[in-house]
N, C-alpha and C positions, 0 to 999 in steps of 0.2 A: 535362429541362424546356426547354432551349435551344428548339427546335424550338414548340414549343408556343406561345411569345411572339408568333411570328410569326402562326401562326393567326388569321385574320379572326372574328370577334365574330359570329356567326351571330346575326339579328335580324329578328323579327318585327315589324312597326310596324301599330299597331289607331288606325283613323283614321278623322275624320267632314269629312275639306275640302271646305271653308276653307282661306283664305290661311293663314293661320301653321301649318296642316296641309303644306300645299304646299311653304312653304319649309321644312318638317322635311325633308320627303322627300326634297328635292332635296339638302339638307345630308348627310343620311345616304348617298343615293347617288355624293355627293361627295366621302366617309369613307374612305379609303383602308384604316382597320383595321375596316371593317365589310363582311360581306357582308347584303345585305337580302334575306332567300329566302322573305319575302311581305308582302300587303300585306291587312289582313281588315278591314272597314268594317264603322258603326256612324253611329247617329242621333246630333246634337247643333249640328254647325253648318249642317247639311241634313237631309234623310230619309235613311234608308241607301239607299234604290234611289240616289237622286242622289251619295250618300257615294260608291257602288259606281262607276258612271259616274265622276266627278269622279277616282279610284283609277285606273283606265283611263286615263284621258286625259293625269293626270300621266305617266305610266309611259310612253304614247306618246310626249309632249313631249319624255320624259329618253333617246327610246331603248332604253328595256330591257321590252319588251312578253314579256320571257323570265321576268317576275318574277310570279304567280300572284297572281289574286287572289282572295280569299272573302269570299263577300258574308256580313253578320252578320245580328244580330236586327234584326227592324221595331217588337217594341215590347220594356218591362221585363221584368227580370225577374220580374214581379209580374203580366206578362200586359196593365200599363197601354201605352193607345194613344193616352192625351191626351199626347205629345209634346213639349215645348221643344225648338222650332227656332230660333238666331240667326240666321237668314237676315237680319235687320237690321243685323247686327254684317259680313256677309261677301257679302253682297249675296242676289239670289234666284236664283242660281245655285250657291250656295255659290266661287265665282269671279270677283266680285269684277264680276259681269253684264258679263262678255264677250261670253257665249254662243258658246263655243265649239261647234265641230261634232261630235256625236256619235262617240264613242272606236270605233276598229274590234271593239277586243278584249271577251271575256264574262267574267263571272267561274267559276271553275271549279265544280266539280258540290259537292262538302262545302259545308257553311256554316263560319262563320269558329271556332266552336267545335270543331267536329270537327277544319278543320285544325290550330288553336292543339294540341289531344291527339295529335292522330297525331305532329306534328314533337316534340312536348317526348320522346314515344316512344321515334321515331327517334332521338337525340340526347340522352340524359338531362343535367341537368344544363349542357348548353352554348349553350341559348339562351336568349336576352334580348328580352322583350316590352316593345313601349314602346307605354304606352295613353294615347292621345292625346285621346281621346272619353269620355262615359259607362260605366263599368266593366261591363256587361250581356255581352257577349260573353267577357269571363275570366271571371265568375262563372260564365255556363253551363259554358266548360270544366270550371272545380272541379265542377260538378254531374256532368256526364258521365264523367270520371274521378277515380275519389277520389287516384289518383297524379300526377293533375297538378301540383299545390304541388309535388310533390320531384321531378317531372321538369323543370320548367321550372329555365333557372337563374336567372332573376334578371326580377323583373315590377317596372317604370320605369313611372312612373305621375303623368299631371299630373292633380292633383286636390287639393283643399282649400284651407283657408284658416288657416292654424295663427295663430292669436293675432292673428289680425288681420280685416277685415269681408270677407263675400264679394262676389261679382260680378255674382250676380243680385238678391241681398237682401242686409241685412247678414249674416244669418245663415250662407247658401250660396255656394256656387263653383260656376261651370256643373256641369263633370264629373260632381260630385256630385250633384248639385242633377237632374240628367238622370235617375238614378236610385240613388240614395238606400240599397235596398235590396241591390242587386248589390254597392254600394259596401262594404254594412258585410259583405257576405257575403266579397269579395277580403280587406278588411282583416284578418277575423279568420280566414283560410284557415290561415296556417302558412307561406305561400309566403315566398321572400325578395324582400322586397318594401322598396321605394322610392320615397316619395311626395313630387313636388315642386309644393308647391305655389303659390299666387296673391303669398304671403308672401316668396316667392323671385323668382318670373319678372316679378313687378312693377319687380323690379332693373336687367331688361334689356331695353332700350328702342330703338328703330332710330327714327333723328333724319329730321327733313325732310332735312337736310343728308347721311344716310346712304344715305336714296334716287334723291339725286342724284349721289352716287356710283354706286353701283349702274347707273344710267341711261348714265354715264359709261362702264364697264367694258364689257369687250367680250364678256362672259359671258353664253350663253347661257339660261342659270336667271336670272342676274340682272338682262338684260331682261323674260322673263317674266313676274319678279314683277312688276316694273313696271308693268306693265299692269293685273295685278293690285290693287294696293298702295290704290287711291284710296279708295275704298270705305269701305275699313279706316280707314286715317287720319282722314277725317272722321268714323267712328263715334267713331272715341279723341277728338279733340280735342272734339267734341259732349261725352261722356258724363263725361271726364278732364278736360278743359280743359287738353290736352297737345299738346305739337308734335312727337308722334313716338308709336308704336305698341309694345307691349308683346310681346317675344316668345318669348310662353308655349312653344309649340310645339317652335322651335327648341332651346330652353334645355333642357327636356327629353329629346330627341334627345341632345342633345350628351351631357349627364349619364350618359345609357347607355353612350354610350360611354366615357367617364371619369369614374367616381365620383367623383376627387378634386377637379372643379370644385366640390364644394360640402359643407360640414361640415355632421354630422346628428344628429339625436336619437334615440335610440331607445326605446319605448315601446307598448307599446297604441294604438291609434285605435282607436274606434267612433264611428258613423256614427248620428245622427240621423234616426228613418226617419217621423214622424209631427210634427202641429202647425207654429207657425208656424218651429219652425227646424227642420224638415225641411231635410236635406241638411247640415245642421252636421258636420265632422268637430273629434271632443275627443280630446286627445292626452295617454296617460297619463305624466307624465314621473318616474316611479319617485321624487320626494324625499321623495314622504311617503308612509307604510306606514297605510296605512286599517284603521281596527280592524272595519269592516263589508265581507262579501265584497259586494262590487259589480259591475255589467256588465263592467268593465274586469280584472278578478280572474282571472290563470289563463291571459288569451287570449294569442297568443301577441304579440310584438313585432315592430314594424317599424320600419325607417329613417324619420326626418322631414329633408327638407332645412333646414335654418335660416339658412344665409350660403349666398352662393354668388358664382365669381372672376366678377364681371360683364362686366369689360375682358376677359380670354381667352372666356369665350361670345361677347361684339360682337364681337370680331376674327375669331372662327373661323367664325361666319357670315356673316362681310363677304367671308372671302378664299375660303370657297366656292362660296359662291355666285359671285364675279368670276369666280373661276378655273376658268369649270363651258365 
């Protein structure tokens, strides 16, 4: 087994950037025990054609235009094409309105579903999806292979609001909330799956005073964000009435790579896919044995994050990003 420790964490990361998209990416390419061998976009803080671009252009920023990218779906799983975009939350760039100059690089010829099937394939078992967006593009996977739940190893996932109000309404969590339907179709896949929600990444939070660190460091990601960062910040202190941004994104990231950042539940979810709490995710937590078989009866279980070490996620996104 010795040998095997060593082995880098093969990882797919499914992303709609957005800022705290951005710093995942750059944190995971930061990640000494990760290798990132793609990158497959999706609607939620952009449209995915701009997701797609935005993916490129990270990837040129970080130096590694060696990393493939696939472009995802344009609408739900359901075929819907009314959209929720935050471009409010991340600006109309999804970047935070730099306007950066368009990425050299294309995405390649598969969509993000095919490649997510082909690599679980290639690799059964050893790689780690982290869905950073809307869940529409892993559920087409599960559609097109019925073997993907047990090829893949392990599908990280920020999404929901366990016991607490969501983000777009109280009901919902973007992710969720983006599409609803994909959602409860991942949930009840079978996959091993990991979902950290709003209830957790609400924990960890990057200060005014963290960005001027940042600003301070001589790191090249960590100027980036910089530039980045404003946007964000006044969205959060507008909507939160906070002096510092939440970061869902990164927490996530990191989690894949070390599960033991945060203690979980395990349980049932399903998803909410109709009325005003459309995008609701309800978590079954096995204490009580229901005399009536119910939605939740049978399906299989997944991990829910419920704590998580706050101070090691802010640290290890502070000293990656410096040290990038």
């Amino acid at each position: 087994m010795g040998h095997q420790q060593n082995r880098k964490k093969k990882m797919i990361i499914d992303t709609d950037p957005g800022i705290d998209d951005a710093m995942a990416i750059f944190v995971a390419l930061q990640s000494p025990e990760v290798e990132v061998i793609g990158l497959t976009t999706i609607y939620g803080n952009v449209y995915t054609s701009l997701a797609t671009r935005n993916a490129l252009h990270l990837l040129e920023i970080a130096g590694r235009t060696d990393i493939p990218v696939a472009e995802g779906s344009h609408v739900t799983i359901t075929k819907g094409t009314k959209l929720r975009v935050a471009d409010f939350v991340h600006g109309a760039d999804g970047l935070g309105n730099q306007n950066f100059p368009p990425p050299k690089g294309t995405p390649i010829k598969e969509t993000a579903a095919e490649f997510l099937v082909r690599q679980a394939k290639l690799c059964p078992g050893e790689i780690t999806v982290v869905a950073l967006g809307p869940l529409t593009n892993i559920a087409l996977a599960i559609e097109l292979d019925p073997d993907f739940c047990k090829n893949v190893g392990q599908i990280v996932l920020l999404g929901g609001a366990f016991s607490v109000n969501g983000n777009v309404n109280p009901a919902a969590e973007a992710n969720i909330f983006g599409d609803p339907d994909a959602a409860d179709i991942v949930f009840t896949s079978g996959a091993d799956i990991l979902a950290v929600g709003i209830n957790v990444t609400h924990q960890v939070i990057m200060t005014d005073a963290d960005r001027d660190l940042l600003e301070q460091s001589g790191g090249k990601f960590a100027k980036y964000m910089c530039k980045i960062l404003d946007v964000y910040y006044s969205y959060h202190h507008e909507s939160y009435n906070t002096q510092g941004v939440y970061l869902h994104d990164p927490t996530t990231l990191l989690v894949a790579i070390n599960p033991s950042l945060v203690t979980c539940m395990e349980g049932a979810v399903r998803v909410q896919t109709l009325g005003i709490t459309r995008g609701l995710t309800i978590f079954f937590n096995k204490q009580k044995r229901f005399a009536e078989v119910n939605e939740w009866t049978g399906k299989p279980t997944v991990k829910v994050a419920v704590t998580v070490d706050a101070p090691t996620v802010h640290k290890l996104v502070m000293d990656r990003l410096m040290n990038s």
